[in-house]
C-alpha positions as CSV (number, residue, x, y, z in Angstrom):
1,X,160.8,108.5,74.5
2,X,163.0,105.5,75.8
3,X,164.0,102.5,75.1
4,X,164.4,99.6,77.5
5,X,166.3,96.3,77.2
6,X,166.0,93.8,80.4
7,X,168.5,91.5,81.2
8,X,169.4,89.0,84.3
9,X,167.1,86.0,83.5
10,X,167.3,82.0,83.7
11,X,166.7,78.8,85.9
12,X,167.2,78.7,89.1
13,X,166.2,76.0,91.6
14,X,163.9,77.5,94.4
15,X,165.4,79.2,97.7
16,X,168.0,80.8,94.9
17,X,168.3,84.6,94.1
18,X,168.2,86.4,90.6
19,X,168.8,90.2,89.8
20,X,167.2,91.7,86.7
21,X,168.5,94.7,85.4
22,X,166.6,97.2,82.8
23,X,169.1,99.3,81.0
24,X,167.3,102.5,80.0
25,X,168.3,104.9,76.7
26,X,167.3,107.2,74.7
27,X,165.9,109.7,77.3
28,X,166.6,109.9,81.1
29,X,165.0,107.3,83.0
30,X,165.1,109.7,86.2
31,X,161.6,111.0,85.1
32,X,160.1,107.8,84.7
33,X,158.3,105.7,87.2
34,X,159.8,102.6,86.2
35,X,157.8,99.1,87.1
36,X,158.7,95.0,86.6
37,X,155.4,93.0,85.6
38,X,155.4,89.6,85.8
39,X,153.1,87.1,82.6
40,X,152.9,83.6,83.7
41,X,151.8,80.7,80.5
42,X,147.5,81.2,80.4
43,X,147.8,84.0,83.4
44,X,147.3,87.8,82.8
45,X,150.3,90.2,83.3
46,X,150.8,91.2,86.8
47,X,152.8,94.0,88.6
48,X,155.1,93.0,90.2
49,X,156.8,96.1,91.5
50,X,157.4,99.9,91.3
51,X,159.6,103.0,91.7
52,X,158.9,106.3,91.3
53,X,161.5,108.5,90.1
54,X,161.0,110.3,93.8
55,X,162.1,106.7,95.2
56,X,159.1,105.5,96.6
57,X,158.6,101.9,95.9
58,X,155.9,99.3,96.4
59,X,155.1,95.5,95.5
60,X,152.5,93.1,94.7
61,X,152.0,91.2,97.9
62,X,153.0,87.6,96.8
63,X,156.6,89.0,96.5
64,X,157.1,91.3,99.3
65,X,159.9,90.6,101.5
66,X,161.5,88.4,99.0
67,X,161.8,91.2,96.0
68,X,163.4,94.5,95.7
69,X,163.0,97.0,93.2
70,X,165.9,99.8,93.2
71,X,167.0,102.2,90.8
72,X,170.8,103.9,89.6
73,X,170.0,107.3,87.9
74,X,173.3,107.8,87.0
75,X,173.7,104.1,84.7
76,X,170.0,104.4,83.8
77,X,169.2,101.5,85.2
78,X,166.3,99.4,87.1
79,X,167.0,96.2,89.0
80,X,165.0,94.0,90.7
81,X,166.7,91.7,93.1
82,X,164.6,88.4,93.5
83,X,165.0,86.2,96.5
84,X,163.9,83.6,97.9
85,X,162.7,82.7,94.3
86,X,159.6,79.7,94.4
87,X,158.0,77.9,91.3
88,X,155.4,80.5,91.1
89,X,157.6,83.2,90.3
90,X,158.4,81.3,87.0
91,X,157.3,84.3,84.3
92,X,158.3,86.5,81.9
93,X,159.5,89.7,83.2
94,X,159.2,92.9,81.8
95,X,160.3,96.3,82.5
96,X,158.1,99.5,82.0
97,X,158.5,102.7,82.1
98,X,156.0,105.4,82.5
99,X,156.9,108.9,81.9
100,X,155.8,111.3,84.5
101,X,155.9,114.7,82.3
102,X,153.8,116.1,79.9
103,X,153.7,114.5,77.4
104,X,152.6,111.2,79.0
105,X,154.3,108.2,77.5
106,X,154.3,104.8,78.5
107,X,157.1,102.3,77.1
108,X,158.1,98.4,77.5
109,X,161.2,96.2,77.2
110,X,161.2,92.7,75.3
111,X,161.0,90.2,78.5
112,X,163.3,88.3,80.2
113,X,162.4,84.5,80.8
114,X,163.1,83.3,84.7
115,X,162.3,80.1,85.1
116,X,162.6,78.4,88.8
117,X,162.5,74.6,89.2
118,X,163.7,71.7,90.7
């Protein structure tokens, strides 16, 4: 299994950046697909974004050309660069790993609080 601790958050006015990181122990994060979701006060969790351990990535469309996920196999690590930040990415963002070898596994971090505003 793995553990996973995110770091990175706090306010920032809107047009600013952020980079979360998710530091990764325990067991190698390189067979993980490794995602951010995104929980908003009174809204469900959302993804936000994804990475396989192959690379490929993908995004939830309200943060696509502003976010990017990316990973460092060698630190263990997931970050996900946030730019361009608005209002409405004010949530709690946790990292999630999901293990892509028998046996399955599925794993979360504690959150990290971003908070954008004026």
């Amino acid at each position: 299994q793995v553990q996973l601790v995110e770091s990175g958050g706090g306010l920032v006015q809107p047009g600013e950046s952020l980079r979360l990181s998710c530091a990764a122990s325990g067991e190698s994060a390189n067979i993980y697909t490794m995602a951010w979701y995104r929980q908003a006060p009174g809204k469900q969790r959302e993804l936000v974004a994804v990475i396989t351990s192959g690379g490929d990535t993908n995004y939830a469309n309200s943060v696509k050309g502003r976010f990017t996920i990316s990973r460092d196999n060698v630190k263990n690590t997931v970050y996900l660069q946030m730019n361009s930040l608005k209002p409405e990415d004010t949530a709690v963002y946790s990292c999630n790993a999901n293990r892509e070898r028998w046996p399955p596994g599925q794993y979360w971090g504690q959150g990290t609080q971003v908070t954008v505003s004026s």
